[in-house]
PAZAPA-4460 file (N, C-alpha, C; in steps of 0.05 Angstrom, whole numbers, plus 32768, in hexadecimal, padded with zeros to 4 digits):
% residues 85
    n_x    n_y    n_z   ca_x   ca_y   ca_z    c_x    c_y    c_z   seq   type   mol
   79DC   853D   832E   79EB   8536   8345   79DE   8542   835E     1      X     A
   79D3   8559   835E   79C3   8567   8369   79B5   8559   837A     2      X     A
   79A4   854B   836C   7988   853E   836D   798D   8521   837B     3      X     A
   79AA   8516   8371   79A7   84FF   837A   79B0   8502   839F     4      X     A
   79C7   8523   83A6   79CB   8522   83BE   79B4   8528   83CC     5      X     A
   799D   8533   83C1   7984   853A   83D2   796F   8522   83D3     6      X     A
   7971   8513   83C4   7965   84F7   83CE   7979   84E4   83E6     7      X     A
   7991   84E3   83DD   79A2   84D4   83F4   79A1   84E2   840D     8      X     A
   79A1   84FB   8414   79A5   8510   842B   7985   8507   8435     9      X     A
   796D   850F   8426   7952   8506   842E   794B   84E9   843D    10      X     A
   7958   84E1   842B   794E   84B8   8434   7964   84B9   8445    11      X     A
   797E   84C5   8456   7997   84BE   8469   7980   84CB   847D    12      X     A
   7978   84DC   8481   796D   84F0   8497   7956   84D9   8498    13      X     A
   7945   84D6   8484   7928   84BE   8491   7937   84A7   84A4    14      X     A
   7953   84A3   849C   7957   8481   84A4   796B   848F   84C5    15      X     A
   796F   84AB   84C5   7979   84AC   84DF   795E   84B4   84F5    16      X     A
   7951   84B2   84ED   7935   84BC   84FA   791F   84A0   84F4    17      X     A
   7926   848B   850F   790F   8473   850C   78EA   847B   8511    18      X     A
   78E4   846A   84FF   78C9   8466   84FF   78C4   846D   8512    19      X     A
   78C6   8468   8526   78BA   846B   853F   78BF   848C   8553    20      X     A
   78CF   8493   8541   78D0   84B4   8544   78E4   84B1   855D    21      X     A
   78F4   849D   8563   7909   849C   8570   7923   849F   855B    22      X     A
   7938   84AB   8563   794B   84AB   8548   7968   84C0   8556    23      X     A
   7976   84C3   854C   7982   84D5   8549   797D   84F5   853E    24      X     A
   7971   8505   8549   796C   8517   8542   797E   8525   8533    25      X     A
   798F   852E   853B   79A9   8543   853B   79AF   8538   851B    26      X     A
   79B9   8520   8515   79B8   8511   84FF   79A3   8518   84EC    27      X     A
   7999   8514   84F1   797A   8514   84D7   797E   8539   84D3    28      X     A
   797D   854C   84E8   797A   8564   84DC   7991   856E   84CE    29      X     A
   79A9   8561   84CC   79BE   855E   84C1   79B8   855E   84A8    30      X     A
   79AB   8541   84A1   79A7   8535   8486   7994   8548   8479    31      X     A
   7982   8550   848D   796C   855E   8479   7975   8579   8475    32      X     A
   7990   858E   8488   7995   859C   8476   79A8   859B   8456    33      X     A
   79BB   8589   845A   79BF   857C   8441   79AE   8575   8428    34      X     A
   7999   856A   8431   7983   8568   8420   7979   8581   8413    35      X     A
   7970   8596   8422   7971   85B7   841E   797F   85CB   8410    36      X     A
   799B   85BE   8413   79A8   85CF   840B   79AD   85C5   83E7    37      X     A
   79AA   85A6   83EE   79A6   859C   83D1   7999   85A8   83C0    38      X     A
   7980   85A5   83C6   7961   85AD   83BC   7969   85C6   83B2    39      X     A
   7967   85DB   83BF   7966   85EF   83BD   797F   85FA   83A7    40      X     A
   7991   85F2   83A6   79A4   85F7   838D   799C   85E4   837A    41      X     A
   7992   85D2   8374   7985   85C3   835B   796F   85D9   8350    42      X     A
   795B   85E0   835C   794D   85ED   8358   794B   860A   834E    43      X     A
   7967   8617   835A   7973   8625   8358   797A   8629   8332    44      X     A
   7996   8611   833A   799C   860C   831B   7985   860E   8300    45      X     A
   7967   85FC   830C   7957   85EF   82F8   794A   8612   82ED    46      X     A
   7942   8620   8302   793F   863B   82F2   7951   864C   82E7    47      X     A
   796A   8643   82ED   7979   8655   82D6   797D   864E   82C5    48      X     A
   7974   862B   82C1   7972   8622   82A2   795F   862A   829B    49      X     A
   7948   862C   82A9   792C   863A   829A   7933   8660   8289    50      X     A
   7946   8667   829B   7947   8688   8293   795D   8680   827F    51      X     A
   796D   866E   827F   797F   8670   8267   7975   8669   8250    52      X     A
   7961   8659   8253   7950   8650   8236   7944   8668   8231    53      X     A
   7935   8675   8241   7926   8687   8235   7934   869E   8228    54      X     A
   7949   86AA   8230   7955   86BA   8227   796A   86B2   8209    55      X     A
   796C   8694   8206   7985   868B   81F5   795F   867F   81E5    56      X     A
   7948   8689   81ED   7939   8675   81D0   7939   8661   81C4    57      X     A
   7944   8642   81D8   794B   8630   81D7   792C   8622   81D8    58      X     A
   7912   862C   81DD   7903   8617   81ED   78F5   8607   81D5    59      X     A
   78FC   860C   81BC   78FA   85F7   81AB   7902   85DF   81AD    60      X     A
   7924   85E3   81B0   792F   85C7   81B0   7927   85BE   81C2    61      X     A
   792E   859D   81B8   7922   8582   81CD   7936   857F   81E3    62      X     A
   794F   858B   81DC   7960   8583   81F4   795A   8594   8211    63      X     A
   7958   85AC   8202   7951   85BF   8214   7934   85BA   8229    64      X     A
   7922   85AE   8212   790C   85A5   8228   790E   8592   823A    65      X     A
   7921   857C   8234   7923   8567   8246   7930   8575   8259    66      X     A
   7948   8588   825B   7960   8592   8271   7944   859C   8286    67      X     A
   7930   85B4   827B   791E   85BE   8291   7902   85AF   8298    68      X     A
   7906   859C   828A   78EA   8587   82A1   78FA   8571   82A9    69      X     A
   790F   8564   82A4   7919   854F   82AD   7923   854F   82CD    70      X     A
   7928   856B   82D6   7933   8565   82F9   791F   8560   8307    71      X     A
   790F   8579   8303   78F4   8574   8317   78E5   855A   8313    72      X     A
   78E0   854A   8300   78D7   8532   82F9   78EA   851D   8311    73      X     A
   7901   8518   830B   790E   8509   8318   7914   850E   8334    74      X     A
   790E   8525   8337   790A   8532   8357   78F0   8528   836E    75      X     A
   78DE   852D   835A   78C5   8524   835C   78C5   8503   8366    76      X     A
   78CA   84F4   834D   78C6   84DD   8351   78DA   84D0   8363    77      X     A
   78F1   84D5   8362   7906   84D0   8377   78F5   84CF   8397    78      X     A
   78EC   84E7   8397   78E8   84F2   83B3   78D1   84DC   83B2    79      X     A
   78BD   84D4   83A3   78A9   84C5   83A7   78AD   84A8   83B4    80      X     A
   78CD   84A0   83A7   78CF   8485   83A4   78E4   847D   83CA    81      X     A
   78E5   849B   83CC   78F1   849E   83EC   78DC   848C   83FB    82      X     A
   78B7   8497   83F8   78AD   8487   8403   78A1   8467   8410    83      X     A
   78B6   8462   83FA   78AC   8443   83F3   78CF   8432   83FB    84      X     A
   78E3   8442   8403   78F7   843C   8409   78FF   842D   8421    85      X     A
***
C-alpha cells in the first residue's frame, strides 16, 4: 500500500508541474512530500522485515524471500514505468 501511495504522490507532483516547467509549484512540493514520506516508511518497514528474518532464521523459506525482494522490485519498476506515463 506503501508503494502504491508513493507512485500516485510521485506521478500527482510530475502532472502538477508541466513540461514546460510552468506548473503549480506549491502543489507538486506537496505531492513530492507525500511521496517521501511514503518512501521512506516502505523502506523503513522493508528493513525490519530484513532484521526480522534474520533474527526469526526464516531466510530459507520462499515466502520469506519473496516478502524482502518483492517491494524494492516493484518500487523500482513502478518508479521506472512513471517515466513512460
Amino acid at each position: 500500500m506503501l508503494i502504491a501511495a508513493f507512485l500516485r504522490s510521485a506521478w500527482q507532483a510530475d502532472q502538477a508541474m508541466d513540461k514546460t516547467g510552468i506548473g503549480n509549484l506549491e502543489l507538486c512540493q506537496q505531492y513530492n512530500s507525500y511521496a517521501g514520506i511514503a518512501f521512506y516508511l516502505a523502506v523503513t518497514l522493508w528493513v525490519a522485515s530484513i532484521i526480522f528474518a534474520v533474527f526469526g532464521k526464516c531466510f530459507k523459506e520462499n515466502l520469506s524471500q519473496i516478502a524482502i525482494g518483492f517491494p524494492p522490485l516493484i518500487m523500482v519498476v513502478g518508479w521506472l514505468l512513471l517515466w513512460f506515463i
